[in-house]
KEVO-231685 format. One record per residue (C-alpha): residue in three letters; y, x, z. Coordinates in Angstrom, 2 decimals. Layout:
<rs>
R   residuo        yy        xx        zz
R       ala         Y         X         Z
...
</rs>
This chain:
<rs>
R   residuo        yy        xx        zz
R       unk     -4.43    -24.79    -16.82
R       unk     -5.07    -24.33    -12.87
R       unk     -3.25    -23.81    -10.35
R       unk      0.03    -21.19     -9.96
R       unk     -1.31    -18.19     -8.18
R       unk      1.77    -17.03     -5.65
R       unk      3.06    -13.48     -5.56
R       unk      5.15    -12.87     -2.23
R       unk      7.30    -10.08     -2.97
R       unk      9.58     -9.06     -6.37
R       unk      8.95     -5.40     -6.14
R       unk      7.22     -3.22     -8.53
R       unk      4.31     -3.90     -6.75
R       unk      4.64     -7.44     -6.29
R       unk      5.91     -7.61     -9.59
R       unk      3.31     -5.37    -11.58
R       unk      0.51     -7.97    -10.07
R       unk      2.64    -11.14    -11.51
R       unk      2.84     -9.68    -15.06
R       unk     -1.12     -8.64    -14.73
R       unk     -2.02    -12.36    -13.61
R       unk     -0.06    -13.97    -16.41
R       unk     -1.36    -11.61    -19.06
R       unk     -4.03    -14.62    -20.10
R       unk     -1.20    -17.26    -20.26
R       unk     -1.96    -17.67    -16.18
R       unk      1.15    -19.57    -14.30
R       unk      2.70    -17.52    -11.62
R       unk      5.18    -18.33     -9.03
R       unk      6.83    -15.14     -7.37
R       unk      8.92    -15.20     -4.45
R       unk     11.84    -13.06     -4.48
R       unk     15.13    -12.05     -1.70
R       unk     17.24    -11.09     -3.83
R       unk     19.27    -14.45     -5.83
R       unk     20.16    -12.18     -8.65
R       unk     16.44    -11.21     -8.66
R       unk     15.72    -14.69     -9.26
R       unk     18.56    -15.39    -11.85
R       unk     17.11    -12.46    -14.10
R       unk     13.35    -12.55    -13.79
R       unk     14.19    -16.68    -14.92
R       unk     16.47    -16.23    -17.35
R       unk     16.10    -12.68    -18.88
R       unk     12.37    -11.84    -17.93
R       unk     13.26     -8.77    -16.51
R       unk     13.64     -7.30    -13.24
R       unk     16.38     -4.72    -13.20
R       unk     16.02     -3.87     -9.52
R       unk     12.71     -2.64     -9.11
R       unk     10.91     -2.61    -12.57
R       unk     13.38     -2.09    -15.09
R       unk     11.20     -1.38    -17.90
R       unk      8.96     -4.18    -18.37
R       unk      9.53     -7.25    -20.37
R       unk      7.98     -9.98    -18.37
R       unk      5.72    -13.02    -18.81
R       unk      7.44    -16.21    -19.38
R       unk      4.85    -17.74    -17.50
R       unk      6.30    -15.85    -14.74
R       unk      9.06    -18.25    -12.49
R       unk     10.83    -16.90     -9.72
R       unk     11.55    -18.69     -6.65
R       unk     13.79    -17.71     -3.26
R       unk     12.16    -20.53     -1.47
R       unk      8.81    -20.25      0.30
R       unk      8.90    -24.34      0.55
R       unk      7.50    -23.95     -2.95
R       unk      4.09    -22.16     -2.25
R       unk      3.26    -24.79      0.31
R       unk      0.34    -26.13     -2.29
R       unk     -0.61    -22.88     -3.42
R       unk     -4.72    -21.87     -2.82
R       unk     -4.12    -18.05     -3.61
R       unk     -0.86    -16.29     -2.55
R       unk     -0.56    -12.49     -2.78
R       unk      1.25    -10.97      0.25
R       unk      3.19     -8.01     -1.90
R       unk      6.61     -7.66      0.39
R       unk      6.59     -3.99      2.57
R       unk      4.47     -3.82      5.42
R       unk      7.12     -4.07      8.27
R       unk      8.25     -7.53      7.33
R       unk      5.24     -8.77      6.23
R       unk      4.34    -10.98      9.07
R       unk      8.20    -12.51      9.43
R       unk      7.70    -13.66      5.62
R       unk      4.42    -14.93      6.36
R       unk      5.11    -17.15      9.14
R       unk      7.80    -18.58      7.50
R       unk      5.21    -20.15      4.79
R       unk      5.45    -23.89      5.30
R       unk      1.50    -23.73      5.33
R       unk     -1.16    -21.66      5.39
R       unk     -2.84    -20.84      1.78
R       unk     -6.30    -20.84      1.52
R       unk     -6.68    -17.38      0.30
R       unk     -4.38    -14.60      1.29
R       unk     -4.38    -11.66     -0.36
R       unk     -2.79     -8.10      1.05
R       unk     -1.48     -6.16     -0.91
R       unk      1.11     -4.28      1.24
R       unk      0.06     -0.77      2.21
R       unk      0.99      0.21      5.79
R       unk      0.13     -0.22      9.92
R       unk      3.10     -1.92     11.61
R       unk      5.40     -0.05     14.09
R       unk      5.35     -0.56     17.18
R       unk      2.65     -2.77     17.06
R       unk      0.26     -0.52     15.55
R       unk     -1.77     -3.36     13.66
R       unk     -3.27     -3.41     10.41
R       unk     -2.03     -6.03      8.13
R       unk     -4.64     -8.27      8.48
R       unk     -4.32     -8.44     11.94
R       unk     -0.58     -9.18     11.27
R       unk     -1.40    -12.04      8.79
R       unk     -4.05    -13.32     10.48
R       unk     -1.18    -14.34     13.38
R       unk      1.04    -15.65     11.24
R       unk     -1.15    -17.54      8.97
R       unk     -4.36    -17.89     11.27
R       unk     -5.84    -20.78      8.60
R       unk     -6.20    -18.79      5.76
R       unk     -9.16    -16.61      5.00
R       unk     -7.92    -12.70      4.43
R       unk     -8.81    -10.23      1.53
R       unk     -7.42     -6.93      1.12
R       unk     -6.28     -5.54     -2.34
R       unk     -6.14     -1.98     -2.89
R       unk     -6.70      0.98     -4.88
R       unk     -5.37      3.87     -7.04
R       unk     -2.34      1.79     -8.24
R       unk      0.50      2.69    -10.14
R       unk      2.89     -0.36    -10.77
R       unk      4.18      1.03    -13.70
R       unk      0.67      0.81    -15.16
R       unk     -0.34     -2.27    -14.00
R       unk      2.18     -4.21    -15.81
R       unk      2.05     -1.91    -19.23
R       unk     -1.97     -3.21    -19.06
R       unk     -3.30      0.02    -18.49
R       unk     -7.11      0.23    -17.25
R       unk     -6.82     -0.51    -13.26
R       unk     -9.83     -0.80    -10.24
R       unk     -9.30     -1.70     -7.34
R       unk    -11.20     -3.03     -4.11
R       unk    -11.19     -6.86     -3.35
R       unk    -12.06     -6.76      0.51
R       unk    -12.85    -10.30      1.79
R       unk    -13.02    -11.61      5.19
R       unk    -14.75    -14.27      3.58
R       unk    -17.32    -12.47      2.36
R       unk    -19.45    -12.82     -1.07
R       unk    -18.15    -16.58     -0.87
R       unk    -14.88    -15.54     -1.06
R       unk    -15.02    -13.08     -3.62
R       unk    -16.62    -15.90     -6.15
R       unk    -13.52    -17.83     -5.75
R       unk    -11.14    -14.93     -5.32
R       unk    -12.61    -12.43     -8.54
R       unk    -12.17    -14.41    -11.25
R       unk     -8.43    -15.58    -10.30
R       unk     -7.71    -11.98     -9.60
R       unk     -9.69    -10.09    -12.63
R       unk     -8.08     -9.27    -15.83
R       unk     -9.69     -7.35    -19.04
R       unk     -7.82     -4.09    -17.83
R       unk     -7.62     -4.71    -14.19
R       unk    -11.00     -4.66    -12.60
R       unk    -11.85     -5.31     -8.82
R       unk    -14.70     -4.25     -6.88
R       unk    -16.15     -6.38     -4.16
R       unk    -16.61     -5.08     -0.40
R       unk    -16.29     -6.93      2.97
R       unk    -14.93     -3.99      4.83
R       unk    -11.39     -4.90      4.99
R       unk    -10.58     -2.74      7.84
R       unk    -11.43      0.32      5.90
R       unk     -9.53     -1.15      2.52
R       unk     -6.48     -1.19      4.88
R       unk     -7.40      2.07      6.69
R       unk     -7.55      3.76      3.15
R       unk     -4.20      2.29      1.62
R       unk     -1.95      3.62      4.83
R       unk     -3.29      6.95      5.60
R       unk     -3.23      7.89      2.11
R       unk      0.98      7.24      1.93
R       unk      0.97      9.81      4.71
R       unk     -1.10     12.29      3.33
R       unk      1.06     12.09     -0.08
R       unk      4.02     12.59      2.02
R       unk      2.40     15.85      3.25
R       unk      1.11     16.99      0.17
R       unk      4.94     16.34     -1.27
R       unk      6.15     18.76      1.54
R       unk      3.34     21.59      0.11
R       unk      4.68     20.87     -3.48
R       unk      8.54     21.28     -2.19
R       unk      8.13     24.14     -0.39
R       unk      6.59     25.84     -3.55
R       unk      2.76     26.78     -1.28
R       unk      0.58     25.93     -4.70
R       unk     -2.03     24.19     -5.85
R       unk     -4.83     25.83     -3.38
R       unk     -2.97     24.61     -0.48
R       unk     -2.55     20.90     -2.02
R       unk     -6.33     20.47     -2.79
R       unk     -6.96     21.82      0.71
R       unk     -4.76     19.28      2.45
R       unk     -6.20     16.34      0.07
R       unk     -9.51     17.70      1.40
R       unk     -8.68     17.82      4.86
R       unk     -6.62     14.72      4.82
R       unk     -9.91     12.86      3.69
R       unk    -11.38     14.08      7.15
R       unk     -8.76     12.92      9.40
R       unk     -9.14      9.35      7.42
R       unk    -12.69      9.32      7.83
R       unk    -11.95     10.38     11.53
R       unk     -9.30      7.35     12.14
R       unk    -11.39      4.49      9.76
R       unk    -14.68      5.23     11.91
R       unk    -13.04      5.05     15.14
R       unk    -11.85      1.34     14.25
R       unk    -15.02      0.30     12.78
R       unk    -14.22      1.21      8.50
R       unk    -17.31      2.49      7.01
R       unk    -17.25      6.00      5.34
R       unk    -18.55      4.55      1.92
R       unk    -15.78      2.40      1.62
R       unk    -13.27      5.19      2.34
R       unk    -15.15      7.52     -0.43
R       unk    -14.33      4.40     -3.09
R       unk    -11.67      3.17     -5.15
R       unk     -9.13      2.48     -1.71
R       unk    -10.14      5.33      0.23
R       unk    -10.16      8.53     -2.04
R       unk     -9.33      7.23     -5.02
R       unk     -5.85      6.34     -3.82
R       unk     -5.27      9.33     -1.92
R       unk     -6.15     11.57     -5.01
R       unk     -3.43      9.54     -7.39
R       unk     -0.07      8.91     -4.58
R       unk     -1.15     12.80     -3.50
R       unk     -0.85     14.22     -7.76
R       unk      2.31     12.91     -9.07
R       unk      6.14     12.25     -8.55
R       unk      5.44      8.26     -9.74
R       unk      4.65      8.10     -5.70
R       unk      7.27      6.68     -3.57
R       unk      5.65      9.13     -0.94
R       unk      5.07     11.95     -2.78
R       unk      8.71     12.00     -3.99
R       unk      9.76     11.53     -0.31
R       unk      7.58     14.52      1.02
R       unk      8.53     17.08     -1.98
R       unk     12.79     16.17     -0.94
R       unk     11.78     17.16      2.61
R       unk     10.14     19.94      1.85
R       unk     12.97     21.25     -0.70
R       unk     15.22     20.76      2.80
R       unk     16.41     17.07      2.62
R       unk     16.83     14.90      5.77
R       unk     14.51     12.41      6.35
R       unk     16.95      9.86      7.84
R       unk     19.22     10.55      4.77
R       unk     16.44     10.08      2.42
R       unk     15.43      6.75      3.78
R       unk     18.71      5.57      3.61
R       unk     19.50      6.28      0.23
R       unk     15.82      4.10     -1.19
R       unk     16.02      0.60     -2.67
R       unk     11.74      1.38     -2.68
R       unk     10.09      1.56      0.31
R       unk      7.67      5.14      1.09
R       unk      5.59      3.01      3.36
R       unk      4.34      6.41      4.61
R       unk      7.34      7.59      6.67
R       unk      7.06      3.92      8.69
R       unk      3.12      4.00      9.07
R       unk      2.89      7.92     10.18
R       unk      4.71      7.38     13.48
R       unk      2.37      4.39     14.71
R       unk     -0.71      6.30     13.45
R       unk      0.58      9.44     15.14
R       unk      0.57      7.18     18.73
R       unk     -2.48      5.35     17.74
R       unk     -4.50      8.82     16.92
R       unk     -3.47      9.92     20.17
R       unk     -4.12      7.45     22.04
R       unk     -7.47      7.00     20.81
R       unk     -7.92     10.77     20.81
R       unk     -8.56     10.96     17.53
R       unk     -7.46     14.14     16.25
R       unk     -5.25     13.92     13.04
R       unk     -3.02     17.16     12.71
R       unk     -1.44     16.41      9.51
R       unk     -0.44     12.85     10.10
R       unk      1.01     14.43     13.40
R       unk      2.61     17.14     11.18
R       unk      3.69     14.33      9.02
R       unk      5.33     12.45     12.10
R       unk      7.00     15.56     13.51
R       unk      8.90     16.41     10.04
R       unk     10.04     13.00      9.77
R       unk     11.57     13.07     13.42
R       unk     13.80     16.32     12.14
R       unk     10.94     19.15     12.38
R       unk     10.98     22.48     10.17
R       unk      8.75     21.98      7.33
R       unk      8.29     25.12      7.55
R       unk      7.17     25.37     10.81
R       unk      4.83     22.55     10.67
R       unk      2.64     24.21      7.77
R       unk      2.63     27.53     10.10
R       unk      1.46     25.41     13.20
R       unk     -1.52     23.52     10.93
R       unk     -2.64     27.11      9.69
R       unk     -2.72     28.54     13.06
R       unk     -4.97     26.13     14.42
R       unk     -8.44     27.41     15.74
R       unk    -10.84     28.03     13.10
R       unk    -13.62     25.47     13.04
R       unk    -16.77     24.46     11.23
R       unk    -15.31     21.83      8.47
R       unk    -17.83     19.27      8.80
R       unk    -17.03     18.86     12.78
R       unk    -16.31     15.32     13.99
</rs>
């Protein structure tokens, strides 16, 4: 058998991923905060925190130290965007593959993840994971595609594919990984929007429309940092946005509908064990839109709700806006 493959993060991300790899009898070491975490995903082969439903892989060992991935080749990088980089520069050594699979641009920094891993872990060669991705589904074994960005290019992806692809989960090969990551966080903001339209009861019309017009503003924001549009049109771009923007199962989508039935934001955010990577990225791609001026009206919308704004009022401000031809730049 080869080598463990390391999953960083024991959320239903993180963990979803570990049951997919071991599905073929694959060894798989996940790193997890929690000590309790540890003790059940061990000993029971559960994880009652953040994926309470799925019997897990006995090849699947938990570990709370990062001293143990030190001889790992392939480690995914699952854990939420804001702490990614702390957890990765506490890695005793730099793998040889790193694969991101956190969702998000960091505040107050405004990078993209790769930029953040590439700091802490500056000998490794970065791909990008992501795609319409339920975690719920991944680890049932439902049929899953994704986009593998690699930094590494066609090289990489013949050493990273196989490790990666399973008979139900299926990646697709690009070497765009700005636009992979551009994709996977404006799409948690638009869901967050298109939660508001489904809590304040405005229909299905207005939900397709802001899907729609949310895939502008992305295509706006990737090709003003170099993404190409035909990665954004794929499997990370709209693929994503159409799934977390369509169902409750987003931690987004959830969070958006709650504000838009009247719930405060700070409140909401408080009350999550799960992280709606959304509400962190809007704010930095609010400042980074604007100082780029790129022009993004619903992530700005987005932004302003989440800093205590009327939902109400936001929707009126975004239909009031000058009427335009809808394939201007």
């Amino acid at each position: 058998m080869s080598a463990p493959i390391g999953v960083i993060g024991a959320g239903a991300w993180g963990t979803a991923l570990a049951q997919m790899l071991s599905s073929d009898g694959h060894s798989v070491l996940l790193w997890a905060y929690e000590p309790e975490l540890v003790e059940a995903i061990n000993s029971e082969h559960r994880n009652p925190l953040y994926l309470p439903d799925a019997a897990l892989n006995p090849a699947i060992h938990a570990s709370p130290s990062l001293s143990d991935f030190a001889d790992l080749d392939i480690i995914l990088g699952v854990t939420p965007a804001q702490v990614l980089g702390s957890i990765l520069r506490d890695l005793p050594k730099d793998p040889r593959d790193l694969v991101l699979c956190s969702k998000g641009i960091e505040a107050g920094t405004g990078r993209l993840m790769n930029e953040v891993a590439h700091a802490a872990c500056p000998g490794s060669a970065i791909a990008v994971l992501s795609g319409p991705t339920f975690a719920h589904e991944v680890a049932q074994g439902l049929p899953t595609a994704v986009t593998l960005a690699c930094s590494g290019g066609e090289e990489q992806w013949q050493r990273l594919s196989p490790a990666i692809a399973r008979t139900t989960f299926r990646p697709y090969y690009s070497d765009d990984i700005t636009g992979a990551e551009v994709g996977g966080a404006i799409k948690n903001v638009l869901a967050i929007a298109c939660g508001v339209v489904e809590g304040l009861g405005l229909g299905q019309n207005a939900r397709a429309a802001l899907i729609a017009r949310g895939m502008a503003e992305m295509l706006r924001f990737g090709s003003a940092l170099g993404a190409r549009p035909e990665t954004l049109s794929g499997l990370c771009g709209m693929g994503d946005l159409v799934l977390t923007c369509t169902s409750l199962s987003s931690r987004n989508f959830s969070l958006g509908k709650a504000l838009g039935q009247g719930a405060n934001a700070a409140d909401l955010m408080a009350d999550r064990r799960t992280v709606a990577e959304g509400a962190h990225s809007a704010p930095a791609l609010a400042a980074l839109a604007k100082e780029r001026s790129i022009r993004m009206p619903i992530t700005a919308g987005v932004d302003a709700i989440l800093k205590g704004a009327a939902p109400k009022a936001v929707v009126a401000d975004l239909l009031a806006r000058p009427l335009k031809p809808e394939r201007e730049t």
